[in-house]
N, C-alpha and C positions, 0 to 999 in steps of 0.2 A: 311947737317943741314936742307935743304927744304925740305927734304925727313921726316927727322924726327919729323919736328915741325908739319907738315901735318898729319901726323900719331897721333901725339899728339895732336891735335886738332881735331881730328876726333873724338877720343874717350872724351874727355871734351864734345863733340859737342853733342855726343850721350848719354850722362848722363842729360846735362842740358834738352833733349829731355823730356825724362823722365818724369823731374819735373815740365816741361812749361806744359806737355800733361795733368798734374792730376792740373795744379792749373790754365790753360788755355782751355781747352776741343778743342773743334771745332778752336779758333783762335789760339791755342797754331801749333795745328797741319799744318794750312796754314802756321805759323810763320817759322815754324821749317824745316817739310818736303814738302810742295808743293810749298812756298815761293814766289810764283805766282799764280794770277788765271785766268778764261780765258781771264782776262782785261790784263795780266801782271802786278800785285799789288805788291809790295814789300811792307814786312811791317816792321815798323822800331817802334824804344823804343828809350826816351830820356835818353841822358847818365846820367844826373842825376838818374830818375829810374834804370837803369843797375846798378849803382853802387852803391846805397843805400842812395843816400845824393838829396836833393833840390835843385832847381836851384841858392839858395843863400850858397848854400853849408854846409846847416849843415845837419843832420841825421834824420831818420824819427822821429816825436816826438808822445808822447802820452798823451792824458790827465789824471789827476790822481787829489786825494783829499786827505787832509791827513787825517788822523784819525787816533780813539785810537786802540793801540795794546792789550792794555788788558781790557775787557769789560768783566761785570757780571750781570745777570740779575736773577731775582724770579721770577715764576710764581704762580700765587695763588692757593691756595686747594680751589676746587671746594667745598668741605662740608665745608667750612665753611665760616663764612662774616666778614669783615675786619672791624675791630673795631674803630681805631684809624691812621695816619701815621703823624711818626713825621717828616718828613724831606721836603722838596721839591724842586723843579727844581732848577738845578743852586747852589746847598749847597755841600758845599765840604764836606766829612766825612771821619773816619779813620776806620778802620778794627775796627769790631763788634760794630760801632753804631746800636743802633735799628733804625730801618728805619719804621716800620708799627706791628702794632699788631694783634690778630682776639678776639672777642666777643666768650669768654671763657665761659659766661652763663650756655649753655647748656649743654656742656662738662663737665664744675663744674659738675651741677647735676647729669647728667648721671652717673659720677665718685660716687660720695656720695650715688646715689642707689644702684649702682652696687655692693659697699664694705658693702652695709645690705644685699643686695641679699645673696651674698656668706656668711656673716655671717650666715643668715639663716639657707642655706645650710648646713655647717658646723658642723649647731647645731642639725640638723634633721639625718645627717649622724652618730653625736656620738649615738642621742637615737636608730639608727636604730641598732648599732654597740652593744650597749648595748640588746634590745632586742633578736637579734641572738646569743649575750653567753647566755641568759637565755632558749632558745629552745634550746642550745645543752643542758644545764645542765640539764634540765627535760628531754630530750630523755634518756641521758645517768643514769638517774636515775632511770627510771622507768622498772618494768619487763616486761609489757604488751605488748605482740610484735604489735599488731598491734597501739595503742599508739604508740612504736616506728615508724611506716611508715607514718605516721600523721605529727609526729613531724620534722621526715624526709622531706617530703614534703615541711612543713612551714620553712623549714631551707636555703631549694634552693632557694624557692621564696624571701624569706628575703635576701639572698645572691646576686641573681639577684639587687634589689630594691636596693642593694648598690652599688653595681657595677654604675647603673645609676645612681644612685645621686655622686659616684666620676666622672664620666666624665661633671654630671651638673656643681660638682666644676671648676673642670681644666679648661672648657668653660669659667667659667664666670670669674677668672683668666686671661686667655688670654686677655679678654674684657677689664678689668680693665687697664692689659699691656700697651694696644694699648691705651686708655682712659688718662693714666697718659703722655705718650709719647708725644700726642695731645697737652694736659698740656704746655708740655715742650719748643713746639715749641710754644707757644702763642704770644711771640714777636720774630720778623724776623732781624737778626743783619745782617749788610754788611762781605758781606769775603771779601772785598779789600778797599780798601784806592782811594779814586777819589771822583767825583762829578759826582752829581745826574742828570743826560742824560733826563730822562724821567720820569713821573709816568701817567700811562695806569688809566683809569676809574677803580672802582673795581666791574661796574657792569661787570659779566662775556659774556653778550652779545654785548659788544662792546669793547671785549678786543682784539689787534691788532693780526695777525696770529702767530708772535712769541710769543703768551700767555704769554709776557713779563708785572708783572706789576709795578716793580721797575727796572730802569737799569742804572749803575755804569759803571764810565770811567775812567781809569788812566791816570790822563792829564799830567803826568812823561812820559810817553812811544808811541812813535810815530810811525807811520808807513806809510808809501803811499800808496792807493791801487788806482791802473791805470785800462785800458781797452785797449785791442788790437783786431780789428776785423779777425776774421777766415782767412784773404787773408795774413797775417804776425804774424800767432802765432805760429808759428816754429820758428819766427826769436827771441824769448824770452822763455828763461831757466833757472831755478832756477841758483844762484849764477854767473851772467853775472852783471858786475859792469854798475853802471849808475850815468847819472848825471840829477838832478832836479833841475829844474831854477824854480824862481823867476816869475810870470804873469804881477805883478806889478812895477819890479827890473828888469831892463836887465841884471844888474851888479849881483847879488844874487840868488847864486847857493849852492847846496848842493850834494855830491859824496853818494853814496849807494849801493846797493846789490840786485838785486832778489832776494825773500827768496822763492815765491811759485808764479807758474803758473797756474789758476785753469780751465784747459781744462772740467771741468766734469759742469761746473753751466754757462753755452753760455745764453746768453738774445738777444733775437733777436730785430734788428733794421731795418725795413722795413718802407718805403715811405706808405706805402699800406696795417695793419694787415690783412683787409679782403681779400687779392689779393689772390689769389690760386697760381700764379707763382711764385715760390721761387727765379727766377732770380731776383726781383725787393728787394729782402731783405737778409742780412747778419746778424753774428750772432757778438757779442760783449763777448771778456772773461776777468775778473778779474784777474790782476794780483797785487802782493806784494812787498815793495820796504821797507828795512832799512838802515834807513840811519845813515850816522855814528856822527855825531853833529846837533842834532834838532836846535840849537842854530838860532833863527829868525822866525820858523817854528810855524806856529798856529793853533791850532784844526779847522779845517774845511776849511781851505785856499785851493784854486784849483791853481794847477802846470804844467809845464810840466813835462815830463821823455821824456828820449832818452839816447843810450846803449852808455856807456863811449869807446869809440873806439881813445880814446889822444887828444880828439878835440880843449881840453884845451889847450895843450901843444904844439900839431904840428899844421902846415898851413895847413888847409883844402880845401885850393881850386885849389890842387893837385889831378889832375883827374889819378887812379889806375883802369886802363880797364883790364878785360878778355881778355887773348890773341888771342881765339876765334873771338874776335869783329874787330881784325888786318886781314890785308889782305895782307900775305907775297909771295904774286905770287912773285913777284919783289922785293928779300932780300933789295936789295940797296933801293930799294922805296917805304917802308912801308904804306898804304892807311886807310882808312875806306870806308865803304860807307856810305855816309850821304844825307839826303833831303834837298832839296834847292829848295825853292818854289814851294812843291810838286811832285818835278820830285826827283831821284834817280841822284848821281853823285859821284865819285872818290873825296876819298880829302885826300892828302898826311900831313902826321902826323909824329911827332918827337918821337922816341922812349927814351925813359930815362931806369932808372934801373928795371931789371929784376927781380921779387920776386918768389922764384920758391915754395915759402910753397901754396901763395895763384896764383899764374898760370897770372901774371898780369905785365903789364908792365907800369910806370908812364910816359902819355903822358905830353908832355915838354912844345908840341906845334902843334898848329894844329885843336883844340880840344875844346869846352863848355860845360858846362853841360846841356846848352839847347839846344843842337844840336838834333837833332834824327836819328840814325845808323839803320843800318841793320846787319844780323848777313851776314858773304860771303857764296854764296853756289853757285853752277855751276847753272848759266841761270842769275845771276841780268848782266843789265847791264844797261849803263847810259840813262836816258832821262826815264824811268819805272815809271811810277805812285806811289806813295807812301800811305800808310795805317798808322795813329798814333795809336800807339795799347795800348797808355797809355789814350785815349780818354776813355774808356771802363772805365780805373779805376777812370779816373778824376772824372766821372758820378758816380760811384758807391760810392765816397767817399764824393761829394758835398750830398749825401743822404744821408749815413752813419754815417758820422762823421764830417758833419759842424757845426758849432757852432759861437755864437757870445761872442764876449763880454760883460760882466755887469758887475755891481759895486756889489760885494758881500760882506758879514759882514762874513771876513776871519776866526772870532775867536768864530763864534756863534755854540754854542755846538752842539745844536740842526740837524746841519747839517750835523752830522757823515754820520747819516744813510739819507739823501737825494740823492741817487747815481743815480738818473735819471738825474739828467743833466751831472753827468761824463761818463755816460754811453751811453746816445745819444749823447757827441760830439765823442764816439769813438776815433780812431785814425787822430791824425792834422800832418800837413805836412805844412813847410813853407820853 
């Protein structure tokens, strides 16, 4: 069995390599394979970090805000100027209220000229139409051949001369099309049912970049939208269940669903935009949450998320380690290696039951979550200097995604779209 668990943990050991290398670079690699340096440094990870949860044992959390799932906005026609709006902020409305009109004015007229124009037209085409059966009829009457070449002559050009006055018609036709259509849209009705989010200036030079000038929100239909920074957006997938707490409520919570990841629209969160180092800034992604009973749930309230893993259900302050982090020289006497006061040291641990999906054995005893381990490899050995390698992240996350508390107006519409402060606290951790 020592033979085989070694073997097996060798190759665990060389997968997780892998993974430390691309999302650790340079300290992954001391972590992993040099494991010392010329000081003899072991570097150690709190099992909380190892294992996914806090040192109070719940899972990592994320910040999130809720908003509406179905939103609809207008943009304005540049050619033309907005006459009238009947609605405004905060006004609930039902599918094909009018919302705003344009100053039809000119349009009228333009239309009203347009239909003399082509009358005009029309009427020049039938004299023209008329004229050219009367040049056939005299060609074809007369015997005088050269007469005839004459007549011939004035026939093509009269032929010609209609030709363009029918394309003059079909033009102004068209015109007219497009003219009456204009018409049509002269009051702008809502396609959905909600309340009125916003309405933009209608001067076109201070219209916002989403050239939104009316926007509509289904305050029926919920949704979460959270943020998770670049170092844990692997660890979130469309359709992984979750659970949304309460900010205000410790008791009030809500179960739900990733519906989308959006790895493609990253916003970056740096201590420093002007810095040139990319080390000192991370990037932040939007992700999507449905939940299954909005029931308490208020347009614009800030929450957390964190990935439903039974936390509800089962006792969580049941430490599930990587077998890898055991050190079975000694079947009888199962160890780790843990820090203790910066020095490196043996510390005999209780093995509980075995899970062989997830490669983990439940420590019984022995064991904190704020302990800090080492992974075992040939050369730690006790009294070894020790390295926290969650220092790195602690830093990079007090930057990232700290955030404070405030007293917010949970229910104020207006604050769908303010996702700069969900998006600089980033990912929270308690």
């Amino acid at each position: 069995m020592k033979k085989f668990f070694s073997k097996k943990r060798n190759i665990v050991i060389a997968v997780i390599v892998v993974i430390a290398l691309a999302a650790a670079g340079v300290g992954g690699y001391y972590y992993f394979f040099v494991g010392t340096s010329s000081e003899d440094i072991a570097y150690v990870s709190s099992v909380a970090t190892i294992t996914g949860q806090t040192a109070n044992g719940l899972n990592n959390r994320y910040a999130g805000v809720v908003e509406a799932e179905e939103t609809w906005s207008v943009a304005l026609d540049s050619s033309l100027t907005v006459s009238e709006t009947y609605v405004e902020v905060g006004q609930e409305v039902e599918a094909d209220t009018p919302l705003f009109s344009y100053d039809m004015t000119e349009t009228e007229a333009s239309l009203r000229s347009a239909q003399l124009e082509l009358e005009r037209l029309n009427n020049e085409l039938t004299a023209m139409q008329t004229d050219l059966n009367e040049l056939v009829a005299a060609r074809d009457a007369t015997g005088d051949e050269s007469a005839k070449a004459e007549y011939t002559v004035e026939i093509q050009q009269s032929q010609l001369d209609i030709t363009s006055k029918q394309y003059d018609i079909t033009s102004k036709k068209e015109e007219i099309t497009k003219l009456q259509e204009t018409l049509n849209k002269g009051t702008v009705n809502s396609k959905i049912a909600g309340v009125v989010k916003s309405i933009a200036s209608s001067d076109s030079s201070e219209m916002s970049d989403s050239n939104a000038f009316i926007t509509i929100v289904n305050m029926n239909k919920f949704q979460i939208k959270g943020s998770v920074n670049e170092q844990n957006l692997a660890s979130l997938s469309a359709d992984l269940p979750v659970i949304v707490y309460s900010r205000s409520d410790s008791e009030a919570y809500w179960k739900g669903t990733i519906t989308k990841v959006d790895s493609n629209n990253a916003t970056s969160n740096g201590s420093d935009e002007t810095d040139s180092d990319e080390m000192t800034s991370s990037s932040n992604y939007p992700f999507y949450v449905s939940v299954e009973d909005t029931t308490g749930l208020n347009m614009g309230q800030h929450v957390y998320i964190e990935l439903d893993q039974g936390q509800l259900e089962e006792d969580t302050s049941a430490i599930s380690l990587e077998e890898y982090y055991i050190d079975m020289t000694d079947e009888q006497n199962p160890f780790v290696w843990v820090d203790e006061d910066g020095k490196l040291a043996k510390r005999s641990v209780t093995l509980g039951e075995y899970n062989e999906d997830t490669m983990t054995y439940v420590i019984t005893d022995g064991l904190d979550l704020t302990d800090l381990i080492a992974v075992p490899y040939e050369g730690l050995k006790e009294g070894m200097e020790t390295s926290n390698m969650d220092e790195v992240d602690t830093e990079d996350v007090s930057e990232e995604g700290d955030y404070e508390e405030s007293e917010e107006s949970e229910g104020d519409v207006e604050e769908l779209t303010d996702d700069s402060e969900m998006e600089d606290e980033g990912e929270i951790e308690e």
